[in-house]
OpenMM code with the backbone's topology and positions (N, CA, C; nanometers):
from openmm import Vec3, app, unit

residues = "UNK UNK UNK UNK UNK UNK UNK UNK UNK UNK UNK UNK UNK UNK UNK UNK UNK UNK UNK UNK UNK UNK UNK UNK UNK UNK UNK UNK UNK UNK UNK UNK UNK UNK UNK UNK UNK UNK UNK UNK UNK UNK UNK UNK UNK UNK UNK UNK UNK UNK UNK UNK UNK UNK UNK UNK UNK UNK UNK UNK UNK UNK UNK UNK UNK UNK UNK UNK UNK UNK UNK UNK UNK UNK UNK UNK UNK UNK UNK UNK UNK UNK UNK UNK UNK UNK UNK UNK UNK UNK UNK UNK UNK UNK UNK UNK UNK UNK".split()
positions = [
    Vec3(-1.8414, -0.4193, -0.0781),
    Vec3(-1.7783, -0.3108, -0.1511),
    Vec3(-1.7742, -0.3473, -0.2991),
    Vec3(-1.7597, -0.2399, -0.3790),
    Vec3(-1.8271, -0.2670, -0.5466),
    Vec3(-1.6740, -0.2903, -0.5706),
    Vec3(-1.6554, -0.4323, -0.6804),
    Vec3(-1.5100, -0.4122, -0.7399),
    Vec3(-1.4508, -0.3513, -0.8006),
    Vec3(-1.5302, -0.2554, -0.8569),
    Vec3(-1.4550, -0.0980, -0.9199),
    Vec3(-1.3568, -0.0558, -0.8381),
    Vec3(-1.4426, 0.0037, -0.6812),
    Vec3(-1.3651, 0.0657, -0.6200),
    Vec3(-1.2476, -0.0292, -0.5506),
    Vec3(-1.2586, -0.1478, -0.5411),
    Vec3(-1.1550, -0.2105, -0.4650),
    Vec3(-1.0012, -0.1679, -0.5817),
    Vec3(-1.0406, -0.1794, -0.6785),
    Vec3(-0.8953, -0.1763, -0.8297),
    Vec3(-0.9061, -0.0751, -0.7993),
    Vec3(-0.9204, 0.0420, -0.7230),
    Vec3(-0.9502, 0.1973, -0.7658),
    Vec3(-0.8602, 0.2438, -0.6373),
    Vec3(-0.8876, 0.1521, -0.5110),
    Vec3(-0.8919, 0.2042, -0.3756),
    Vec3(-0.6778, 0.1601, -0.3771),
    Vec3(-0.6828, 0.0416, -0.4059),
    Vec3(-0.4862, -0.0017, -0.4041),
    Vec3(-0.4386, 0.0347, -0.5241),
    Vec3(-0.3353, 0.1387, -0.5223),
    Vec3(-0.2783, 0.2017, -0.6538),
    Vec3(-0.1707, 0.0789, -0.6897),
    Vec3(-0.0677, 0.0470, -0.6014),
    Vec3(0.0122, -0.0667, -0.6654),
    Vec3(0.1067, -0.0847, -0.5158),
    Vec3(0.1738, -0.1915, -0.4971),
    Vec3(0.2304, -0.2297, -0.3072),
    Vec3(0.3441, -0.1664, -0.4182),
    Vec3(0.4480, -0.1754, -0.2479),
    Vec3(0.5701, -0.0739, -0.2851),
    Vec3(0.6675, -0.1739, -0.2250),
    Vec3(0.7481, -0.2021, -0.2800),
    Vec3(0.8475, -0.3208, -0.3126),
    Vec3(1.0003, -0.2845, -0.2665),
    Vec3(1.0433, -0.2539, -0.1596),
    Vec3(1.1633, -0.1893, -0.1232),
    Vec3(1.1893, -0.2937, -0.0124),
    Vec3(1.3550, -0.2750, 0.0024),
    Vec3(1.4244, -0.3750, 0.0860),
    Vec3(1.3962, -0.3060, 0.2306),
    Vec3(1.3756, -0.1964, 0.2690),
    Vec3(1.2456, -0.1928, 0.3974),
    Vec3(1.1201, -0.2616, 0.3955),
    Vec3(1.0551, -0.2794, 0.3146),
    Vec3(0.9646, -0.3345, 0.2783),
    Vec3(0.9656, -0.4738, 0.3357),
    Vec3(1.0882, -0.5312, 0.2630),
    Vec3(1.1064, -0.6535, 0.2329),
    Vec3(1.1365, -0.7423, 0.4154),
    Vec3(1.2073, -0.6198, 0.4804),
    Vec3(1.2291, -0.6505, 0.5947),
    Vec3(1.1120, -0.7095, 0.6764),
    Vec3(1.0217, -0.5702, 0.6588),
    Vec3(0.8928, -0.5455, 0.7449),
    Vec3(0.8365, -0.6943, 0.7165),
    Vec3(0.8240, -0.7252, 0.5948),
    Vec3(0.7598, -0.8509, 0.5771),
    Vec3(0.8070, -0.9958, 0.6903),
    Vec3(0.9469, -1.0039, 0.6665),
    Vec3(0.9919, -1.1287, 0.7140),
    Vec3(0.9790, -1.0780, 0.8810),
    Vec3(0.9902, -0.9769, 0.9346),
    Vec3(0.9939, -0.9104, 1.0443),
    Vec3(0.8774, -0.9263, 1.1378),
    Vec3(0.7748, -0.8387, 1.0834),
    Vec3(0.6441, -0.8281, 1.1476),
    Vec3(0.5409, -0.8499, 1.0694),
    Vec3(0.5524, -0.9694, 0.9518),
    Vec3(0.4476, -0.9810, 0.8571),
    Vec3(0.3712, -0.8761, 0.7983),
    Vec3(0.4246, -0.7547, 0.7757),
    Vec3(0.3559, -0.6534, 0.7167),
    Vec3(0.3962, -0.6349, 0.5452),
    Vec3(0.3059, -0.5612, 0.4835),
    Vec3(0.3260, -0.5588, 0.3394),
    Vec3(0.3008, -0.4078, 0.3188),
    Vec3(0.3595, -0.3352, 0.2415),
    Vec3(0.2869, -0.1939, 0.1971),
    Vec3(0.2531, -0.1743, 0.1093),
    Vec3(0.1537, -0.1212, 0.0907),
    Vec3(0.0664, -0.0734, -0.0252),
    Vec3(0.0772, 0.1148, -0.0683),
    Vec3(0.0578, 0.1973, -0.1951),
    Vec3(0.0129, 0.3263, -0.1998),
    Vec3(-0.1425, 0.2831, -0.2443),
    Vec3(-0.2003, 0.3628, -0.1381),
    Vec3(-0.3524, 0.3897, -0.1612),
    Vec3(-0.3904, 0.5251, -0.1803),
    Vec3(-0.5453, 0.5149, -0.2029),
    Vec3(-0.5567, 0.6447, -0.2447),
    Vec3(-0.5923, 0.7109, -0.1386),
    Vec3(-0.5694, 0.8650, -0.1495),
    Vec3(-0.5551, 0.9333, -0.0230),
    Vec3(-0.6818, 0.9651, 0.0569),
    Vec3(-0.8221, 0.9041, -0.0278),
    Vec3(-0.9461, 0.9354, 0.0390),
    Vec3(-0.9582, 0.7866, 0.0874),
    Vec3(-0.8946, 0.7111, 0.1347),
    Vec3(-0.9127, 0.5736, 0.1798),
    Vec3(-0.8805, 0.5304, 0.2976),
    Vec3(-0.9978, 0.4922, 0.3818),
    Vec3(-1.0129, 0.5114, 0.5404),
    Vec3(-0.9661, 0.3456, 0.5320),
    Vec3(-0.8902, 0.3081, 0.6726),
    Vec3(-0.8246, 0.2099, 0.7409),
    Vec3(-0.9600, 0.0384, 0.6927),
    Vec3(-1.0569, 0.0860, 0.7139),
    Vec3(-1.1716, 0.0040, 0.7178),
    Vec3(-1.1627, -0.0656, 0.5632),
    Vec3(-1.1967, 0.0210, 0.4450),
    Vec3(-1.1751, -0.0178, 0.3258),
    Vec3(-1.0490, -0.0516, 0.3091),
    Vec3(-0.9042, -0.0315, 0.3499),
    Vec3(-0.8131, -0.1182, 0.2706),
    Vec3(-0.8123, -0.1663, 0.3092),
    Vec3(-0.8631, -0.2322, 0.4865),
    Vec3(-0.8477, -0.3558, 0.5087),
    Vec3(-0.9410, -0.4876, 0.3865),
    Vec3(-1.0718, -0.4310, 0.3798),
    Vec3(-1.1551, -0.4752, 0.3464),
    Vec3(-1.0902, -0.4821, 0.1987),
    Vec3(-1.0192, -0.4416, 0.1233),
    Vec3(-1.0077, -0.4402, -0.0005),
    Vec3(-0.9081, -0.5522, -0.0383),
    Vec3(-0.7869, -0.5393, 0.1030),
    Vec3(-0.6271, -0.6373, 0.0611),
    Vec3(-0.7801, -0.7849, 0.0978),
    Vec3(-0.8418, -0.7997, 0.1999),
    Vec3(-0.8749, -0.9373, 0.2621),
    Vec3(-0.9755, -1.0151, 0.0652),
    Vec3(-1.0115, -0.9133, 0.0484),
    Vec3(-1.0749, -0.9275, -0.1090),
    Vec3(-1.0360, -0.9839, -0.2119),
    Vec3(-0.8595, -0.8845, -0.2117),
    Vec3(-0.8086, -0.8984, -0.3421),
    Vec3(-0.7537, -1.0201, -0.3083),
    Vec3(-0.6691, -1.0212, -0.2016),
    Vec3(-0.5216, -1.1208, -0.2571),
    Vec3(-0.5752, -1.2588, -0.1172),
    Vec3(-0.7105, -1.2902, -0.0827),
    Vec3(-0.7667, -1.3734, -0.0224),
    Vec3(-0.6831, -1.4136, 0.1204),
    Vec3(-0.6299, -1.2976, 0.2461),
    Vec3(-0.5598, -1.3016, 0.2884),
    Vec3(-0.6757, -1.2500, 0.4332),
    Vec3(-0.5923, -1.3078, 0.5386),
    Vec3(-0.6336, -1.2283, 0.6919),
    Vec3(-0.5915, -1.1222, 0.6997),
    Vec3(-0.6152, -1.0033, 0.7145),
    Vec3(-0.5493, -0.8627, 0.8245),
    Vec3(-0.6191, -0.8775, 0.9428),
    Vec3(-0.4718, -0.8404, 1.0070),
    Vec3(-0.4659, -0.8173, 1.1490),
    Vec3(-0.5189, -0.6498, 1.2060),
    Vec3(-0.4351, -0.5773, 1.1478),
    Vec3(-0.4436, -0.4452, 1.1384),
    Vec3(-0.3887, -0.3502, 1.0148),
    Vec3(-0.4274, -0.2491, 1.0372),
    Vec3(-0.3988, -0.1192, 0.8926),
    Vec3(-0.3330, 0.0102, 0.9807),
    Vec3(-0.2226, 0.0394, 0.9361),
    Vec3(-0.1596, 0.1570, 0.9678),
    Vec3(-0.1510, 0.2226, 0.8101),
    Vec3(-0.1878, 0.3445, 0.8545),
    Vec3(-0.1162, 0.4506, 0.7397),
    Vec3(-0.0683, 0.5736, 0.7721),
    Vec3(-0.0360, 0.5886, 0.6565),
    Vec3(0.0616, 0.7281, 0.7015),
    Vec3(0.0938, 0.7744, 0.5045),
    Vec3(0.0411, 0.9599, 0.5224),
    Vec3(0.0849, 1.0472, 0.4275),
    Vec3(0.1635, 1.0507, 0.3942),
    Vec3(0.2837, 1.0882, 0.3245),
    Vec3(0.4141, 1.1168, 0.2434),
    Vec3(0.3632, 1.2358, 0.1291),
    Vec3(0.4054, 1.3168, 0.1863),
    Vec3(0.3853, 1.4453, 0.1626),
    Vec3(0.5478, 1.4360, 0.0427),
    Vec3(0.4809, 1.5399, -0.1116),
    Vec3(0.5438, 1.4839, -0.2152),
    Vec3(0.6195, 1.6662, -0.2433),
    Vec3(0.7543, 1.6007, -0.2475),
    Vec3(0.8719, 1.6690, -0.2513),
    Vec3(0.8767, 1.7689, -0.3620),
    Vec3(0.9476, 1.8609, -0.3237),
    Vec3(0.9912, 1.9445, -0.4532),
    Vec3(1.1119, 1.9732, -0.5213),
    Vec3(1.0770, 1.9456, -0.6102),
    Vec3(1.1989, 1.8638, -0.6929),
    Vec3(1.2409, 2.0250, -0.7762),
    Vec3(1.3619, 2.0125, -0.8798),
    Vec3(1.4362, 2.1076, -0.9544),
    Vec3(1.4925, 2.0509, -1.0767),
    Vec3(1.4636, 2.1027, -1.1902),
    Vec3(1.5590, 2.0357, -1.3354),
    Vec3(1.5546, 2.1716, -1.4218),
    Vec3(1.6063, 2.1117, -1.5337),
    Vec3(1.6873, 2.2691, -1.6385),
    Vec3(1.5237, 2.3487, -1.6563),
    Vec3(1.4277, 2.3439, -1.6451),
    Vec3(1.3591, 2.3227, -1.7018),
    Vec3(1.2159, 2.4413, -1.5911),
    Vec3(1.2460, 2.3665, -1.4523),
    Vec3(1.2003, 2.5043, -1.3372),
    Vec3(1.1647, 2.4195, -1.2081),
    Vec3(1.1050, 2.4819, -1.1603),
    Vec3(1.1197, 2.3489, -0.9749),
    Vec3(0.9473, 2.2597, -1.0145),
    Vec3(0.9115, 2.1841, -0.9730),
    Vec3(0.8086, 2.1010, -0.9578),
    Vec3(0.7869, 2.0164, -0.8590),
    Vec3(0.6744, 1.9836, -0.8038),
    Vec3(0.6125, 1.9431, -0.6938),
    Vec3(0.5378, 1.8069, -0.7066),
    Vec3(0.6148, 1.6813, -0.6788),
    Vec3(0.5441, 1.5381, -0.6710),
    Vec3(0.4269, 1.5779, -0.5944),
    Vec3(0.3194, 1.4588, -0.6322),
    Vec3(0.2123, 1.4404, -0.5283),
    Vec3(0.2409, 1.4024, -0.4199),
    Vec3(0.1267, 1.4494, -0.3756),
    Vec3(0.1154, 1.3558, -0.2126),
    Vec3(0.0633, 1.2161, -0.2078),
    Vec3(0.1169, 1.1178, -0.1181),
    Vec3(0.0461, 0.9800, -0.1725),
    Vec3(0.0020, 0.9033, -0.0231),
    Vec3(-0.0681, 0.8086, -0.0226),
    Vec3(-0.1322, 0.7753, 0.1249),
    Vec3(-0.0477, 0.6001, 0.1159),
    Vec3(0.0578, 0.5995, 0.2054),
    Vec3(0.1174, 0.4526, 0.2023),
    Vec3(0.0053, 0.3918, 0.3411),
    Vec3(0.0270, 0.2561, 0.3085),
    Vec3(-0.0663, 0.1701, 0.4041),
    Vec3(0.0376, 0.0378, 0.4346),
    Vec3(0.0475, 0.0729, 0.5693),
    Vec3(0.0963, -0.1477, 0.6185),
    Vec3(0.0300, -0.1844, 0.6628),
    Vec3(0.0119, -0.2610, 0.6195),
    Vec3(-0.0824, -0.4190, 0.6360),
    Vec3(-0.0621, -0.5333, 0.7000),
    Vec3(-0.1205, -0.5417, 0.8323),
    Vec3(-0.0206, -0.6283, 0.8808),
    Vec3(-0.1256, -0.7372, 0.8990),
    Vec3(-0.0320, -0.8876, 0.8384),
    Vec3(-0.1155, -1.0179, 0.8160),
    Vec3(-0.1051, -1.1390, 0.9005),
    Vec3(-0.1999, -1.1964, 0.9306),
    Vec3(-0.1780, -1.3281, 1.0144),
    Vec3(-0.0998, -1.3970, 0.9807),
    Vec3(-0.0474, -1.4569, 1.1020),
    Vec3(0.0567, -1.5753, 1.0598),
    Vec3(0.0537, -1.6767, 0.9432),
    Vec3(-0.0419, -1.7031, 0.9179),
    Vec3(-0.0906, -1.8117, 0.8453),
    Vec3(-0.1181, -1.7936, 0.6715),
    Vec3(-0.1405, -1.6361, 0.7085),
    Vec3(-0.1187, -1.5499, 0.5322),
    Vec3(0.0292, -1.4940, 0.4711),
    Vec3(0.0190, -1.4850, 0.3396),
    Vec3(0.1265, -1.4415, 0.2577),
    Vec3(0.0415, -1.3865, 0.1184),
    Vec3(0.1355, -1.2808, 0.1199),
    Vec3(0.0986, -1.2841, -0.0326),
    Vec3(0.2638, -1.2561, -0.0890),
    Vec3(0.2529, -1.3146, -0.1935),
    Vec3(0.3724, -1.3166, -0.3272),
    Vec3(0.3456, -1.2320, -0.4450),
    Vec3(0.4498, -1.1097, -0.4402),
    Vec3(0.4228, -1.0441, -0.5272),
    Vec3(0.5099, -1.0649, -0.6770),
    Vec3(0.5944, -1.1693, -0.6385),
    Vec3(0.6624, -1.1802, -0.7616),
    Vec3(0.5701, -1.3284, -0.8534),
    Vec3(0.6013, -1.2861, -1.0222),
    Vec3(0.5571, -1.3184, -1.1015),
    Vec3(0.4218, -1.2588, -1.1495),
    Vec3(0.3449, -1.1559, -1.0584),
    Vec3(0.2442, -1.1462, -1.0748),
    Vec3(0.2452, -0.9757, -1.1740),
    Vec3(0.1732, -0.9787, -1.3236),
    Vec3(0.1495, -0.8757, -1.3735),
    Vec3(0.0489, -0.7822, -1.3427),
] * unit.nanometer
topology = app.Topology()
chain = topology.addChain("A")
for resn in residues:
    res = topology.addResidue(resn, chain)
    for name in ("N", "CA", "C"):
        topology.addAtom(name, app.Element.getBySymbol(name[0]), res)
């Protein structure tokens, strides 16, 4: 896979104390990917970037809310979240990293 698309394919992991659970829990990590991005490529993209095993790729849509301010109603995107779930033997550390 071309490294364009790998920086193109993981928008940025999502860092929440669910998150944080899933990790210590069932070794999973989440990512927002982009919404044309089949199970195959993010596996192929996390094992790339952050030099790690996957086990498996779940995702799931989050269909983007509609919101209201002084101003008139508006509609977040839709975004494609991904867990990643990693071998025992992998980690990745997202702190310190820009």
């Amino acid at each position: 896979m071309l490294n364009e698309k790998l920086f193109t394919l993981i928008k940025a992991p999502i860092i929440t104390e669910k998150s944080a659970r899933l990790n210590e829990k069932f070794k999973q990590v989440m990512f927002k990917v982009d919404l044309n991005a089949n199970k195959r490529e993010i596996k192929q993209a996390v094992e790339e970037l952050f030099k790690v095993e996957v086990i498996a790729v779940t995702t799931s849509v989050v269909k983007g809310k509609t919101k209201r301010n002084r101003t008139g109603t508006y509609k977040r995107s839709n975004y494609k979240k991904a867990f990643v779930t990693l071998s025992q033997d992998s980690d990745i550390q997202f702190e310190g990293m820009n």
